[in-house]
ZAKOLTOR-603043 format. One record per residue (C-alpha): x, y, z. Coordinates in Angstrom, 3 decimals. Example, Ala and Ser with C-alpha at 12.3 -4.5 7.8 and 13.67 -1.06 7.14 Angstrom:
% ZAKOLTOR-603043
<node east="12.300" north="-4.500" up="7.800"/>
<node east="13.670" north="-1.060" up="7.140"/>
//
This chain:
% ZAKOLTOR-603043
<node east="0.000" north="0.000" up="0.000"/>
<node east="1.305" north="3.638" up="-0.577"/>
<node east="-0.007" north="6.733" up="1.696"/>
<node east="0.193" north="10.365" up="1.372"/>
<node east="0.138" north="12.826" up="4.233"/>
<node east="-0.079" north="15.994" up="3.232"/>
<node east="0.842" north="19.175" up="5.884"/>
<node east="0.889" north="22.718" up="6.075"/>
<node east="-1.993" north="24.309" up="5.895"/>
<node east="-3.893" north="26.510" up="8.069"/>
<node east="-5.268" north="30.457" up="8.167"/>
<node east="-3.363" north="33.035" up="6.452"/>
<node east="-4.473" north="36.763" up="5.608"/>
<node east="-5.145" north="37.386" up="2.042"/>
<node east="-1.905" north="38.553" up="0.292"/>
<node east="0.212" north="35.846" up="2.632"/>
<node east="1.672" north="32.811" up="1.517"/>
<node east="1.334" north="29.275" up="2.806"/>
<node east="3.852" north="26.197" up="1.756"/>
<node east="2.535" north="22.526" up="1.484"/>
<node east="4.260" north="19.406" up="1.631"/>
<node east="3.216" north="16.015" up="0.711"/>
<node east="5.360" north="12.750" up="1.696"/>
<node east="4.656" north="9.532" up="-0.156"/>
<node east="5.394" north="6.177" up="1.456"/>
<node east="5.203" north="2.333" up="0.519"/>
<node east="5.203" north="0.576" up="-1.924"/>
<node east="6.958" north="2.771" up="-4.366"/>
<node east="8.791" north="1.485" up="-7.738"/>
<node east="8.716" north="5.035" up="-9.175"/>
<node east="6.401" north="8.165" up="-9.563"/>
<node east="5.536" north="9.354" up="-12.509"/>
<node east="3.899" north="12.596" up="-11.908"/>
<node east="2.325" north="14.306" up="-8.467"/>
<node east="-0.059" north="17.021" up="-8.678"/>
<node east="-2.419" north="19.000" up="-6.246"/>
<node east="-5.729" north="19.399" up="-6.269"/>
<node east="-8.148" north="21.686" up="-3.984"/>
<node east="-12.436" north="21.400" up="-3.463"/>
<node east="-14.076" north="24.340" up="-2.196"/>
<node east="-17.559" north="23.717" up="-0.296"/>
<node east="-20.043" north="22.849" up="-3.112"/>
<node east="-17.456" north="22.413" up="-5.665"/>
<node east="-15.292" north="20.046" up="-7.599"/>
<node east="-12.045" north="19.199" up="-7.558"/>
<node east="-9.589" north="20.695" up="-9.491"/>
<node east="-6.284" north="20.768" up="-10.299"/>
<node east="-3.747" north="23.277" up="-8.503"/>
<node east="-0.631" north="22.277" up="-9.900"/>
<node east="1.289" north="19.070" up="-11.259"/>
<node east="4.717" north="17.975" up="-11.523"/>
<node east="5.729" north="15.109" up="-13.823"/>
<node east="8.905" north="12.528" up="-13.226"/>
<node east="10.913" north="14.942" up="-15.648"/>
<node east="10.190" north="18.497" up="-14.160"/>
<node east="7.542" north="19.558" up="-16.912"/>
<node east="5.246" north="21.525" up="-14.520"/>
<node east="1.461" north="22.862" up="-15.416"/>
<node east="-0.889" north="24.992" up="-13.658"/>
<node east="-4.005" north="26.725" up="-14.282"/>
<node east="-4.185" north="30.120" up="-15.252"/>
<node east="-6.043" north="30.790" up="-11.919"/>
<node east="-2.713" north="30.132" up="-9.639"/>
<node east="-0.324" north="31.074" up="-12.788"/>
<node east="2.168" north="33.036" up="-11.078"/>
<node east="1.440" north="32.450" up="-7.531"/>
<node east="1.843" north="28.720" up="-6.862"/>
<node east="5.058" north="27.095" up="-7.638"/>
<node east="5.008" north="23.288" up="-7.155"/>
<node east="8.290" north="21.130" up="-7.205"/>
<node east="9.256" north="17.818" up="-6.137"/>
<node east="12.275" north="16.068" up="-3.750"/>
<node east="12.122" north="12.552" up="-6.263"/>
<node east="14.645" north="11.136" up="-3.784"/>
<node east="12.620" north="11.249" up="-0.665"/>
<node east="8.886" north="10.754" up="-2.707"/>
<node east="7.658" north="14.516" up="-1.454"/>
<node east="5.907" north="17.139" up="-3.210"/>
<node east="5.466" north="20.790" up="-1.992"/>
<node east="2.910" north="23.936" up="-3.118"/>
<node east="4.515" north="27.018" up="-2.511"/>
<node east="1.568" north="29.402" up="-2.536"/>
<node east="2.426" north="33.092" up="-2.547"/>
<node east="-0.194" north="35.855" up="-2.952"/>
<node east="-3.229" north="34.379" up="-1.620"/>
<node east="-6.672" north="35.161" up="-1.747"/>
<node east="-9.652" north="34.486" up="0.047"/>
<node east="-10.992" north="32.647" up="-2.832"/>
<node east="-8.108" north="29.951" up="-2.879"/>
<node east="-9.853" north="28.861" up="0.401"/>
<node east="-10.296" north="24.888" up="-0.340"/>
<node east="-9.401" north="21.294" up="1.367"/>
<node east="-5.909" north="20.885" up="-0.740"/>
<node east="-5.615" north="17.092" up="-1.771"/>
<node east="-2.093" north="15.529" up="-2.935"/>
<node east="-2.310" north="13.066" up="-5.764"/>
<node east="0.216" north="10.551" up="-6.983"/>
<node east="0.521" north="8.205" up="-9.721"/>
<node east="2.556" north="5.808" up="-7.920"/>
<node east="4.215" north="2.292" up="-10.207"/>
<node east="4.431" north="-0.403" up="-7.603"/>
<node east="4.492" north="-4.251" up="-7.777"/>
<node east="1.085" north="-4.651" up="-9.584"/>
<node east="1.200" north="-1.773" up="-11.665"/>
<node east="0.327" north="2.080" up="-11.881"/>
<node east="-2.372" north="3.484" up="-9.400"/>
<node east="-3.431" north="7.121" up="-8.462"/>
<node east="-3.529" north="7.730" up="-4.854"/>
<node east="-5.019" north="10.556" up="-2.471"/>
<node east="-3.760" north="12.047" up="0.711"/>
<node east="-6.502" north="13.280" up="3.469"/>
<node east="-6.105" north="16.465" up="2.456"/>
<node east="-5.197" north="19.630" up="4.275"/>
<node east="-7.446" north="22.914" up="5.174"/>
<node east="-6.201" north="26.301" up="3.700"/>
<node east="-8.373" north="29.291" up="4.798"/>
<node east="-7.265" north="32.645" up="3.469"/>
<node east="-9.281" north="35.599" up="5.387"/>
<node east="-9.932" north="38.521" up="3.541"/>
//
């Protein structure tokens, strides 16, 4: 089995920044590509940021700018440095991972982690 705990979130003033991290453990034959995702009350999920095996990043044009993700390959982690907040990237953040292990490639979910930006 392979889990991801996700930490650093909490309440931050709008215009302050907030850094996530993301550890996987397990199972683990490689990663190829860990993203973030947040859901806002009412809403879907959607992609934050993503980072593939090779470095190629992507965001949308929402966070463009403000969110940098990158990733320690070494130690399985994943962070979301989040700079310029506002009160409407309020959300649960969720870690994702598309993890190779012993019976092939599966996508797995941390708990997710509360950011609350106060306006």
């Amino acid at each position: 089995q392979v889990q991801l705990v996700e930490s650093g979130g909490g309440l931050v003033q709008a215009g302050g920044s907030l850094r996530l991290s993301c550890a996987a453990s397990g199972r683990i034959f490689g990663i190829a590509a860990m993203s973030w995702y947040r859901q806002a009350p009412g809403k879907q999920r959607d992609l934050v940021a993503g980072i593939r095996s090779g470095g190629t990043t992507n965001y949308p044009d929402s966070v463009k700018g403000r969110f940098t993700i990158s990733r320690d390959s070494a130690k399985n982690w994943v962070y979301l440095q989040m700079n310029s907040l506002k009160p409407e990237d309020t959300a649960v953040y969720y870690c994702n991972a598309e993890v190779t292990g012993p019976y092939g490639r599966t996508a797995y979910w941390g708990q997710g982690t509360q950011v609350t930006v106060s306006s």
